[in-house]
N, C-alpha and C positions, 0 to 999 in steps of 0.2 A: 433253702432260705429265699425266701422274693425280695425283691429288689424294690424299698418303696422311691425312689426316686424318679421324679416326672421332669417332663422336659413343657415350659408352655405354648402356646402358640406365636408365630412370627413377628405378632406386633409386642410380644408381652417384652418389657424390659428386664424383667429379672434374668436370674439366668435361669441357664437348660437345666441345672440338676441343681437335686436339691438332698441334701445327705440323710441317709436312713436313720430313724434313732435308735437302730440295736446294728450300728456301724462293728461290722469285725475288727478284732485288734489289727490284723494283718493291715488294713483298708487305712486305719488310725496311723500306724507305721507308715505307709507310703505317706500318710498326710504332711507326716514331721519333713519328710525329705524333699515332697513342694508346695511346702508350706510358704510363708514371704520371706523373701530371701534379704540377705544384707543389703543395704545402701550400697556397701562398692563406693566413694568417693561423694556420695548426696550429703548435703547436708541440708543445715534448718532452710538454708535459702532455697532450695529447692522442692522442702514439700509447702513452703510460703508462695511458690512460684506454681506449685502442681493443683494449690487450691486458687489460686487465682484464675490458674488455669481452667478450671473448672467451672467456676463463678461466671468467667469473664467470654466465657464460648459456648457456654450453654444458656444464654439470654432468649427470654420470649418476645422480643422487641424486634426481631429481625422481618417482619412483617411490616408491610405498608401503611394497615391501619392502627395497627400498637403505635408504627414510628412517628405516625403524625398526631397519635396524641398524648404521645411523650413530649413531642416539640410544645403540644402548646398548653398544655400542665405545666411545665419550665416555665412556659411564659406567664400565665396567668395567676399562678402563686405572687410572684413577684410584682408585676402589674396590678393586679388587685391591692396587692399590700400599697404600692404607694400611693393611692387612690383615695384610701380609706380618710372615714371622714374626720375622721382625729386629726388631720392633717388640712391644713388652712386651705380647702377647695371648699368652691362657696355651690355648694351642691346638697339636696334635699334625702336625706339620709332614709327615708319613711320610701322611694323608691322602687320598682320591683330592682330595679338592676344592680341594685346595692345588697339588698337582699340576698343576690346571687352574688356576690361579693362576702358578706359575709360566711356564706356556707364554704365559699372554695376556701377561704382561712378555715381549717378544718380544725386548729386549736381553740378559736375561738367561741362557737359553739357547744364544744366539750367543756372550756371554761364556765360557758355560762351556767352548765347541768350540775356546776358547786365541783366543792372539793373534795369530797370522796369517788364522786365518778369522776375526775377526771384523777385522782391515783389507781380507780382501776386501770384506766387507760392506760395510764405512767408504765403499770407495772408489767399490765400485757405485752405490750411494744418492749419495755426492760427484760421479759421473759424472751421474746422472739427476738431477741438483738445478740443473747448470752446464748440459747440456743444452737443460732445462727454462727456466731462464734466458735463453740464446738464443733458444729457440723466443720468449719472450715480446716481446723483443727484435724480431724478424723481426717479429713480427704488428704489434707499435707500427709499426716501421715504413712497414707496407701498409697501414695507418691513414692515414698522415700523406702517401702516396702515392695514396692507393686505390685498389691493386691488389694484387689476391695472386694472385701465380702458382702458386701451391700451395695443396692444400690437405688435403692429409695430415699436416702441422704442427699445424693445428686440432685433426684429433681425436685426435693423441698427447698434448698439453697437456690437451684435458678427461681424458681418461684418469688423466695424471697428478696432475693439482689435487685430482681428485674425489676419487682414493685414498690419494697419498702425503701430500697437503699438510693436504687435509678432515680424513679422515676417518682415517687412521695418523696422526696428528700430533704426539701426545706419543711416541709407539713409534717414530716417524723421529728425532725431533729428541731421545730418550733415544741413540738410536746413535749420534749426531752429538756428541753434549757426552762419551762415556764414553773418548772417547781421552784428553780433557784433565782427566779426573776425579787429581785427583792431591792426597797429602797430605805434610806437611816429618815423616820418621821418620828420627832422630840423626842430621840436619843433612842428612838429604838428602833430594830431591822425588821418592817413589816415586808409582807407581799404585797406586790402591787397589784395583784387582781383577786386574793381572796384576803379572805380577814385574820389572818394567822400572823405570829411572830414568829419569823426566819431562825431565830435561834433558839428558840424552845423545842424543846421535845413532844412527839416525834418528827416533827416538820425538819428539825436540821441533818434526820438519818436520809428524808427523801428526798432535799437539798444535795446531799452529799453522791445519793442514788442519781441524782440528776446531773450533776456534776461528768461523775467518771462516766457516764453511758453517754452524754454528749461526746466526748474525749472520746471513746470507744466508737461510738457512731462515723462521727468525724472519721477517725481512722480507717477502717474499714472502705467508707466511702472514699478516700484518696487514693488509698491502694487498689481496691474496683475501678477509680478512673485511670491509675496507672495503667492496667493493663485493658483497657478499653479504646484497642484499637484494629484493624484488619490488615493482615500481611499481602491477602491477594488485591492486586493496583487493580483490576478488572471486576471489582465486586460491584455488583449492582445493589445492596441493601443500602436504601437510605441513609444509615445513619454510620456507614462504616465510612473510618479515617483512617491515613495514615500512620497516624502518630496522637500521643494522650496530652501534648503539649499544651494545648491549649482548653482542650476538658477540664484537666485537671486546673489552669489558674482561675477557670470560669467557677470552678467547683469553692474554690476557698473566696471567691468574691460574692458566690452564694451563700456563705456561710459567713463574711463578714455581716452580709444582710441581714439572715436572719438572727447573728449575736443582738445588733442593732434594733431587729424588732423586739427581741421578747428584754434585753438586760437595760438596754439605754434609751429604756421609754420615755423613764421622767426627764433625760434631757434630749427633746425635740430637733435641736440645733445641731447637736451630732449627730444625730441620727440621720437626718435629713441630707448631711456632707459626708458621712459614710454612702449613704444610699448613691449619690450623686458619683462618688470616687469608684466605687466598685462596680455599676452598672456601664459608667463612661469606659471603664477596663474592657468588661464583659465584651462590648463591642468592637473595641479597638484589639485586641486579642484576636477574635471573628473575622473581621478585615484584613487583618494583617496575614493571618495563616491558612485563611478559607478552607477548614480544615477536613471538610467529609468531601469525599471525588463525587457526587453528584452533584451538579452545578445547582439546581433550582434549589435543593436542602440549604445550598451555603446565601444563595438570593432572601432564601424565608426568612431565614433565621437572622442574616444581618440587617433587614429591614426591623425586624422584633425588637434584636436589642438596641436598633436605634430607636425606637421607639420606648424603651426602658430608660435610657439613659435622656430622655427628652423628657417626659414626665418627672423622675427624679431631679432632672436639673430646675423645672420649673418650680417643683416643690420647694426645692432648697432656695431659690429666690424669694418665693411668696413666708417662707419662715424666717426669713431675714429682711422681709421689709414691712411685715404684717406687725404688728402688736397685738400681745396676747396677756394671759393671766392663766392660773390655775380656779377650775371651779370644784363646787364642793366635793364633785366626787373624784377627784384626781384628775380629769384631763383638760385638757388646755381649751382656755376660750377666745377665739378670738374676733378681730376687731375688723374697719377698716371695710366694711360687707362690699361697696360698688368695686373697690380695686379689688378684693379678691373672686368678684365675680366678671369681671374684665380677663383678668390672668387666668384665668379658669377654662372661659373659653377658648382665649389664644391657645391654650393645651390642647383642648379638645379637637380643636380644628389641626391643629399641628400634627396629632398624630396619624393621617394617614399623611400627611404628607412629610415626615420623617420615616413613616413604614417607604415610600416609594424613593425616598434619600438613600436609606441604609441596603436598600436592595439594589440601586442603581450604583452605589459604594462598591458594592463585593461582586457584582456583575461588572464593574471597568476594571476590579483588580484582577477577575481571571481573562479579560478578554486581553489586558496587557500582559500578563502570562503566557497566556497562549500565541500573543503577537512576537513574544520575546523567544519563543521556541520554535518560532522560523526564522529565526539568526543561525541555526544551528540544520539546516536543514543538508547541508554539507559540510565534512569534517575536514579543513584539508589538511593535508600528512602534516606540512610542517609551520601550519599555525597554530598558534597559542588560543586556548578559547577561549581566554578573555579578553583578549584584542576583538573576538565576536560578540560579546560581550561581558560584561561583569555583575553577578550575582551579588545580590546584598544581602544575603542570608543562605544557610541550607534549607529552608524553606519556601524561599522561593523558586529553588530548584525544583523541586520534588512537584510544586503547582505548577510549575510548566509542562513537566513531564506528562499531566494529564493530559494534555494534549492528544498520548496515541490511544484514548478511550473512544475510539469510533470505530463501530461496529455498521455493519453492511446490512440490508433486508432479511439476510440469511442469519441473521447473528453471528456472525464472521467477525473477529478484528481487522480491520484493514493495514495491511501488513505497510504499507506508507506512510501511517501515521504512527504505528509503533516503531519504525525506523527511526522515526523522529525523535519518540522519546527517549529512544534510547539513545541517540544524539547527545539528547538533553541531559542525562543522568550521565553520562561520559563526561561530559564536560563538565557537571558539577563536582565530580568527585576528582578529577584533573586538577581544578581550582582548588578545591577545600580537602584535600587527602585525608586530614586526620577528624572527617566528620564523618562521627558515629553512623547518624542518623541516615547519612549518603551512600553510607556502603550495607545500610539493611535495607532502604530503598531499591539499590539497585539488585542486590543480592534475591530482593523479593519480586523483581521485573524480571531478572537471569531465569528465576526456578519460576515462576507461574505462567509469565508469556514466554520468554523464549525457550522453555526447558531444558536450559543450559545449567543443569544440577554443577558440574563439577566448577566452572566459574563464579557462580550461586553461593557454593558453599566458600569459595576463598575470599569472596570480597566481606563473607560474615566472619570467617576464620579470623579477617586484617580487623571487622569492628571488633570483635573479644580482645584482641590486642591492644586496642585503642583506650581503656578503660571505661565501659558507657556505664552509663548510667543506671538506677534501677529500674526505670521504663524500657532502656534499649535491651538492656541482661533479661527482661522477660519477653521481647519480642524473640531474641536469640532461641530461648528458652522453647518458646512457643513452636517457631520451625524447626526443630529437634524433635519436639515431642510428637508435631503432624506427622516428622519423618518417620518416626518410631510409630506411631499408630497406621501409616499407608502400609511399612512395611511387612505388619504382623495386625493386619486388620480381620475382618470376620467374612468378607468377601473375596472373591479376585480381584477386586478393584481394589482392594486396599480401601476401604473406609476409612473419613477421619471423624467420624460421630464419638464422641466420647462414649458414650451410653453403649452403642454396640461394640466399639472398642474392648470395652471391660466387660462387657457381658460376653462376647467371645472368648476371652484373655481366661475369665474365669472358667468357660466351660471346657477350655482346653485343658487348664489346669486338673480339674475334676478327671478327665479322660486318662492324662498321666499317673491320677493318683490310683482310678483301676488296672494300669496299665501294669503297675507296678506291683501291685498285688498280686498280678493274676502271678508274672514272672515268678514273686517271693513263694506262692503257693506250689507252684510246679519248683519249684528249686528244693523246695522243704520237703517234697514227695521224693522226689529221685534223692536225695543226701537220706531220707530212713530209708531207701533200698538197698544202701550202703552197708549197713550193721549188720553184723552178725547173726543178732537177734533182732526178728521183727516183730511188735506187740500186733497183732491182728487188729485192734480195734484202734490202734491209732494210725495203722493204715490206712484203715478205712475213712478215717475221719481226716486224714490227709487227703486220701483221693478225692473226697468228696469236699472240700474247702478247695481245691484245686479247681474243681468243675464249676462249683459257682461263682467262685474268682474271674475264672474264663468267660462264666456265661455273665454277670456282671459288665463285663466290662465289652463283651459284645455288644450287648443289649444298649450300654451307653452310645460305645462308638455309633451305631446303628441312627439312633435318636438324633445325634450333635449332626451328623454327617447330610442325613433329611434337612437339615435348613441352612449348611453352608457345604452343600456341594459341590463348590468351585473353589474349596480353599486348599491350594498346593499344600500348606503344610499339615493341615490335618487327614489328607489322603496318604501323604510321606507316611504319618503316623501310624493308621492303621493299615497300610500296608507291611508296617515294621511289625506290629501285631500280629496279624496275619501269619507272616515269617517265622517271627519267635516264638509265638503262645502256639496259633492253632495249626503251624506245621505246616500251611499252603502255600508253597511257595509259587504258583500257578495262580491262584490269588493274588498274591501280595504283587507279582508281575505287571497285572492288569492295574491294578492302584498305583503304584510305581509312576507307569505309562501312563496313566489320567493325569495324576499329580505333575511331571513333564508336560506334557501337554496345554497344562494350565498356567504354565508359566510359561511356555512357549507364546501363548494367546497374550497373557498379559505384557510381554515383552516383544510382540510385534503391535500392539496397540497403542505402546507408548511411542513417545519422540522418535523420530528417526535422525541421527547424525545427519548433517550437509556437509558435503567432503569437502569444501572450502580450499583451503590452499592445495589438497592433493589431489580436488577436482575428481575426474573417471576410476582413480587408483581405489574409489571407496565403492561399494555395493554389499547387495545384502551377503552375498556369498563371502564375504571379507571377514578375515582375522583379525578384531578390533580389542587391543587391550588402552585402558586408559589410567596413567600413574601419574602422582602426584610427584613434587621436587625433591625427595625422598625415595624417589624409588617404589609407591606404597601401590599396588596397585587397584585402582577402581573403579572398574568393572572391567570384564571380559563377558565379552557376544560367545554365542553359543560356537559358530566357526569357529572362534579362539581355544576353546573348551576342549569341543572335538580336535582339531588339530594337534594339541597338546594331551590330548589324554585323560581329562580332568571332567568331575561333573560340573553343572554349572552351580556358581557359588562357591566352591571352593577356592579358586583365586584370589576374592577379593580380600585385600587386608596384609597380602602377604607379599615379601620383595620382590618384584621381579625381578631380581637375578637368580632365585629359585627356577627359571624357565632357560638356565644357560649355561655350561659348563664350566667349573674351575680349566682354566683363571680368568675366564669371560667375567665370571658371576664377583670374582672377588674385584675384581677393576672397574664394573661398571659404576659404582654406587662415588668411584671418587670423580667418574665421567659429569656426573650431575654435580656434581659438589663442583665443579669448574668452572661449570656452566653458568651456574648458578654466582656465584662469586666473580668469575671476569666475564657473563654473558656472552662468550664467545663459543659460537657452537660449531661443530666442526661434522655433523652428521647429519644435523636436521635437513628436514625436507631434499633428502638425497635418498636413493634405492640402491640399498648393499645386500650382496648375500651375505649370512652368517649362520652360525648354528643353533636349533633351538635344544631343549634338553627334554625329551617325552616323558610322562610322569614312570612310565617302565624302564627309565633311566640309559634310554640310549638316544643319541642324537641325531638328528636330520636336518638337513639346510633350507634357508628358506630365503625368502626376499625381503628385505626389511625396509620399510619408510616409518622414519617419525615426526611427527609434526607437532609444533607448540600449539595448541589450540586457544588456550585463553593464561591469564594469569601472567604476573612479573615477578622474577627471581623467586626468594621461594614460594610464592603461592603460582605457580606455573604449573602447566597442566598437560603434560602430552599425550598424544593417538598414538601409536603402533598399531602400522598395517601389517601383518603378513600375509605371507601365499610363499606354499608350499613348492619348493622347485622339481619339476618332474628329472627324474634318475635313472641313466641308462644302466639298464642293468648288467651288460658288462663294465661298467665303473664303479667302483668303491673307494669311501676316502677317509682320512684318518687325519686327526689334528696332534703336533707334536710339540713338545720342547725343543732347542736348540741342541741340547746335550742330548737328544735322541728320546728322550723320555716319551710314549705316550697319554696324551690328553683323553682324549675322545676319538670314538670312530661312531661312523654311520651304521644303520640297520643291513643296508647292504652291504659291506662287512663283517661283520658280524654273520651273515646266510654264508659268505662265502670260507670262512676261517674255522667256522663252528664254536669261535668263542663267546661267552657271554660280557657284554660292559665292563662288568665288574672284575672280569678278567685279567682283560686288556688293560685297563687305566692303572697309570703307576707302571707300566711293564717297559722296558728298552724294546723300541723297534725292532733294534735288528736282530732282537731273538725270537721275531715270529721270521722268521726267513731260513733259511738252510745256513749251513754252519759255510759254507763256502760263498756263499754271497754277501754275509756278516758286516766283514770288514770292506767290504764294499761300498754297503750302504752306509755305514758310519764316516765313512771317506766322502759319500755326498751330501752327508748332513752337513759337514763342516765345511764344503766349497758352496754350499748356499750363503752364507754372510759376503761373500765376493761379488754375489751379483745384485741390482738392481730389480726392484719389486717384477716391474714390466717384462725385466731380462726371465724372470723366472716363470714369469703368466707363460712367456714363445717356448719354454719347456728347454731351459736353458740347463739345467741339473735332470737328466733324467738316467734310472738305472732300471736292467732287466733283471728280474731276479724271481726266487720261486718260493711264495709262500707259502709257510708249512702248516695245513689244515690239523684241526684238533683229532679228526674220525680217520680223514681220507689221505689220499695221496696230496704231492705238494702239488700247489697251482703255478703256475707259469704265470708272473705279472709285468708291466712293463709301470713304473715307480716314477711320477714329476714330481716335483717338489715347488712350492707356492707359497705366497707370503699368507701366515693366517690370518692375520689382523691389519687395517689399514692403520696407518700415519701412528707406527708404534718408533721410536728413537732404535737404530739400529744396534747403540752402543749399548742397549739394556739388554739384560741378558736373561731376560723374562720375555722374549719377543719369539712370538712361536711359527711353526710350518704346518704347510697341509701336502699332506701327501693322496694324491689322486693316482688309482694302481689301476691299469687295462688288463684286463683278462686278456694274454696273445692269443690262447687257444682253450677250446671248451676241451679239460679232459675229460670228458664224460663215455668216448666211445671205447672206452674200455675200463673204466670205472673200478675199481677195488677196493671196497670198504672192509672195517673187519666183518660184515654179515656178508662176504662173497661177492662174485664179479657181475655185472652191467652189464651187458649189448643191446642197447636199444635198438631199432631198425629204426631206418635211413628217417620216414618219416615223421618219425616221433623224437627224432632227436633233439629237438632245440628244446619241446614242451620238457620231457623226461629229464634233461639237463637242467633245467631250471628247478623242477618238481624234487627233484632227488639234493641238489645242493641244499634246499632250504629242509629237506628232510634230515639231513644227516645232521645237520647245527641243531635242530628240533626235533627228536626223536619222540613221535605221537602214535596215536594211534590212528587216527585223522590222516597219516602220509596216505595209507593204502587209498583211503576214499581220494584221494588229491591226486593220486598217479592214473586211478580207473579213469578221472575227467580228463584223462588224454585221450582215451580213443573214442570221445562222443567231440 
């Protein structure tokens, strides 16, 4: 059977494969198993949030020259409209420049083509609104699945947002309201621009058509401005803002506008003092929140809409002192010619000099922003920062903060001036704690400049707690979804391109569903080798669905592998392939080792830690786990991994007291819970030894510092450094209860006794000892509560006694006893010991196991001694090779 499925070239967006149409059942079967899987906890808010998402980050406007003539489409829709000669400007309508004024009212033109072309038009745009709708629809829901089988939906919807919903937005929704533009003339509801009655049929079904698609339109466009904003403070595209606050009130003062132009034509006077109320907003909104971090964008634009609201104001004067009438054909005539050619001019001339008012407005607002963020240029410990000063909004915080957007020749941030802002965002959210808005500001400064992820994530963890809003729940929303897209992207870098995101996502999927195949195939072959009876021909027809199962899914891996061959987990993958299906485990090694390797690269490329308060104690060679208030832990460095036993990733998620012995493990989680509750900490930033727990379940000591790094009470964030404390090998040590009980012992114990962990724990001490030394050691367990911590470090309880090995003869030990744990109440009777035992003497020079007697010669004795104890507790085959390395 050939395999039709093609993979396309690098730039193509589709995905790599594409399914056979004579798909085997077997192929069909895996499909079911990863296939889209449950929500898990999604609900409608989040595939409304996942089409948003989509819509809202996959725009074509992020270019210089789209953004600047998106700014001034905005402007000149509106501009133009108030202009227009229906309105008491004493200005010669036969013009070219009016001309061009007419055509940028793009309704009104289609108007004039009559009323059938412009219900084609109606219905086209009513077509691609409902459409549009759907598409949004579908994406929610492969959201709420996470799977999209498409992906040609994606870039029709940016297409559409960008154009119809952005950035034509009053010139859509002016053709959308002009069906139901209608006024009462002698008793009846005519159109005001075509000659029809409004409530005749058919005209009151495309009334009604006009109706709900404005409504719908409307909609749409609020929730696209809702999430129309950028999480990274450092972005250079023109038109990215913090926050949708002030988009979105600009958006419905636009839409007041245009209700005004197309419904409340015949009354002029309103019209006129809408125009005036919503464009005077538009600006003052602008000013107030200076809302996109390029400075010159926030100068343009507030020059513009002072320059709207100057116009609009003048009109509304000249409609309120002019006199007028209606003429035959409905619009207004008026009166008054030298005074409305007087006030016409004063406009004209006014407006560049309201453009260079409105730009010098929003140019003194950020230079006093930026003046107000070198109040804060030093934090001292124990002032108040509003005694440095007082914010009068959380938005004027956040425009200070831009302040540390200064980059060097090199494109560098200057790390002076991002100290600042992050001054500034301290001290906002100091002032205003329970602002949403300041804790995903700074939470977005933590993760993109300082790549402080675990800080990052708590000051957003405290806004989900805060209640935000549904602007803030989709910025939330937003850095969830980056995070999930970096960290299962189509690259090593972790891509956050949606488009390759899912086209990745899918192609791995596809990979799994041969993967799974090929397994069901060979599983299906060996279970008929099982029967009694074997039909020959279905033998055959198994082995051979097996082989193209296999070959299948080679041939895939093969293809996916050619255009992301730096992706850790799909190299995991087919190396797990490799293993299972084709039996190479010499293969799947070398995949294995790339796939490491590639996450080795990806994980020295990122951030590196600055040891901060533990200073020298941190380097690369450092054992770094990082856990949350909880115990949770999030992340462990590759040193941690190794040290412990573990691959890397496995850690994350799980308690760290999983890395520590009963009763360590069961005590530490109430250790946080104290801390957290009276903030009194009693270990931080001190260096203890203590024991860690290997994942082959025996113990070893180490050194332990932990440090708070970021976060208060629960969203607190601590480091654990370890390093491994080097172990004389004539010492071995053992952790106990007070009643003698064994806890844990070390690896070197364990070489020396021949017992395994799991032995030992649970076991009374003093029955790994000789029957004569027993009640001995039970006699200095119990004179241990008599003495002092420090009395017991000078080796104030110590006994000789001879340990009974599992294989061998007994050892000769000399036994101190030490306190296990610090600052434990003496009176609890959960308070344990460590027993540290000296080998007196090596018995090795006459050795007697049950496989017969030892005499090593003189020089070989200390290696042999060492070789042979760790042989007898490990009985291998590896001993012989391990004894021959003594005489090279």
């Amino acid at each position: 059977m050939e395999r039709q499925s093609s993979f396309g070239s690098t730039s193509s967006a589709g995905s790599a494969f594409s399914k056979s149409p004579a798909t085997p059942k077997i192929v069909k079967d895996a499909e079911k198993e990863h296939g889209p899987e449950s929500g898990g906890g999604q609900n409608l808010l989040v595939a409304l949030f996942g089409a948003l998402y989509t819509l809202a980050k996959e725009k074509i406007n992020d270019t210089a020259g789209v953004a600047m003539f998106a700014i001034w489409v905005d402007f000149l829709m509106i501009f133009t409209l108030l202009l227009m000669y229906e309105y008491p400007w004493k200005v010669n309508p036969d013009i070219w420049i009016y001309k061009v004024f007419y055509y940028i009212q793009i309704h009104l033109p289609i108007a004039y083509k009559g009323y059938m072309f412009y219900l084609v038009i109606f219905y086209i745009l009513v077509a691609i609104l409902f459409i549009s709708v759907a598409i949004c629809v579908w994406v929610g829901w492969c959201f709420m699945n996470d799977s999209f089988p498409f992906l040609w939906p994606i870039k029709v919807a940016r297409v559409v947002v960008s154009l119809f919903v952005s950035m034509f937005y009053i010139a859509s929704l002016n053709i959308f309201l002009m069906a139901s533009a209608c006024d009462k003339q002698g008793g009846h509801w005519k159109h005001i621009v075509f000659d029809v009655d409004c409530l005749a049929l058919p005209h009151v079904i495309h009334a009604a058509f006009s109706i709900a698609s404005g409504v719908v339109f409307l909609t749409v466009a609020l929730l696209l401005a809702l999430a129309d904003h950028e999480l990274e403070p450092m972005s250079k595209s023109l038109l990215a803002a913090p926050h949708s606050m002030c988009e979105l009130r600009s958006l419905l003062c636009k839409t007041v506008i245009t209700v005004a132009d197309i419904l409340f034509k015949p009354q002029p006077h309103t019209q006129v003092i809408m125009y005036t109320i919503s464009c005077g907003l538009i600006f003052y909104y602008h000013a107030r929140m200076v809302p996109h971090y390029v400075p010159w964008i926030n100068v343009l634009r507030g020059g513009l809409n002072l320059v709207l609201a100057w116009v609009a104001l003048m009109g509304c004067i000249l409609s309120y002192t002019v006199h007028w009438e209606w003429d035959d054909h409905g619009h207004p005539h008026w009166h008054d010619d030298q005074y409305r050619h007087m006030m016409t001019i004063i406009t004209v001339v006014g407006i560049p000099l309201m453009f260079l008012a409105g730009a010098g407005i929003c140019w003194g607002r950020l230079l006093y922003a930026w003046k107000t963020a070198l109040k804060f240029k030093v934090l001292p410990p124990n002032v108040k920062p509003r005694l440095l000063h007082r914010f009068s909004s959380e938005f004027d915080v956040e425009v200070s903060s831009r302040v540390g957007r200064v980059w060097d020749e090199d494109g560098v941030l200057d790390q002076t001036a991002v100290e600042l802002a992050e001054n500034v965002l301290k001290a906002g959210v100091a002032m205003m704690p329970n602002s949403v808005f300041l804790h995903i500001v700074y939470s977005n400064f933590l993760i993109e400049v300082r790549h402080n992820h675990q800080l990052g994530w708590s000051h957003l963890e405290r806004a989900k707690r805060l209640e935000p809003n549904l602007s803030y729940q989709f910025s939330i929303f937003t850095r969830q979804q980056e995070h999930k897209q970096k960290s299962g992207g189509a690259g090593g870098e972790g891509s956050v391109d949606l488009v390759s995101y899912v086209e990745f996502q899918k192609n791995y999927r596809s990979l799994l569903v041969y993967h799974k195949a090929s397994l069901v195939a060979a599983r299906d072959f060996w279970r008929l080798l099982t029967l009694d009876v074997i039909p020959l021909e279905r033998l055959g027809s198994s082995f051979k669905s097996m082989d193209e199962m296999e070959s299948m899914a080679e041939k895939t891996y093969k293809l996916v592998l050619d255009r992301y061959p730096t992706n850790a987990k799909l190299l995991k993958s087919y190396g797990k392939f490799l293993e299972s299906v084709k039996n190479d485990p010499w293969g799947a090694a070398r995949y294995y080792a790339e796939a490491e390797k590639q996450e080795e690269l990806a994980e020295s490329a990122g951030p590196e830690y600055m040891g901060g308060e533990l200073g020298g104690a941190v380097n690369e060679r450092s054992a770094i786990i990082t856990i949350n208030a909880m115990g949770i832990i999030q992340s462990a460095n590759k040193a941690a991994c190794l040290l412990l036993g573990y691959k890397k990733g496995d850690l994350e998620g799980k308690n760290v007291s999983c890395l520590m012995p009963a009763p360590f493990s069961v005590r530490h989680n109430s250790y946080l819970h104290n801390y957290i509750t009276t903030g009194k900490a009693k270990i931080l930033d001190t260096m203890r030894e203590v024991v860690a727990l290997h994942k082959d379940r025996y113990v070893f000591p180490v050194r332990l510092t932990v440090s708070r790094v970021n976060g208060e009470g629960p969203d607190s964030v601590f480091m654990d450094v370890m390093k491994a404390v080097e172990s004389d090998p004539n010492i071995v040590k053992g952790w106990l209860l007070t009643n003698g009980t064994t806890l844990c012992v070390d690896q070197s114990f364990v070489d020396l006794a021949g017992y395994t962990p799991s032995e030992l724990v649970g076991k009374p001490f003093s029955s790994l000892v000789t029957a004569a030394d027993s009640s001995l050691l039970d006699s200095a367990i119990v004179d241990c509560a008599n003495y002092h911590e420090d009395e017991l470090r000078e080796g104030a309880v110590q006994v000789d006694a001879s340990l009974q090995h599992k294989y061998a003869e007994d050892v000769p030990v000399r036994i101190k006893f030490e306190m296990g744990a610090t600052q434990v109440p003496r009176s609890s009777v959960s308070w344990w010991l460590r027993c540290v035992c000296w080998v007196r003497q090596l018995p090795w020079d006459h050795l007697t196991t049950k496989a017969g007697v030892y005499t090593p010669t003189e020089p070989l004795q200390l290696c042999w001694a060492t070789k042979l104890r760790r042989c007898i507790s490990r009985i291998s085959v590896n001993c012989c090779h391990s004894l021959m390395g003594c005489y090279t």
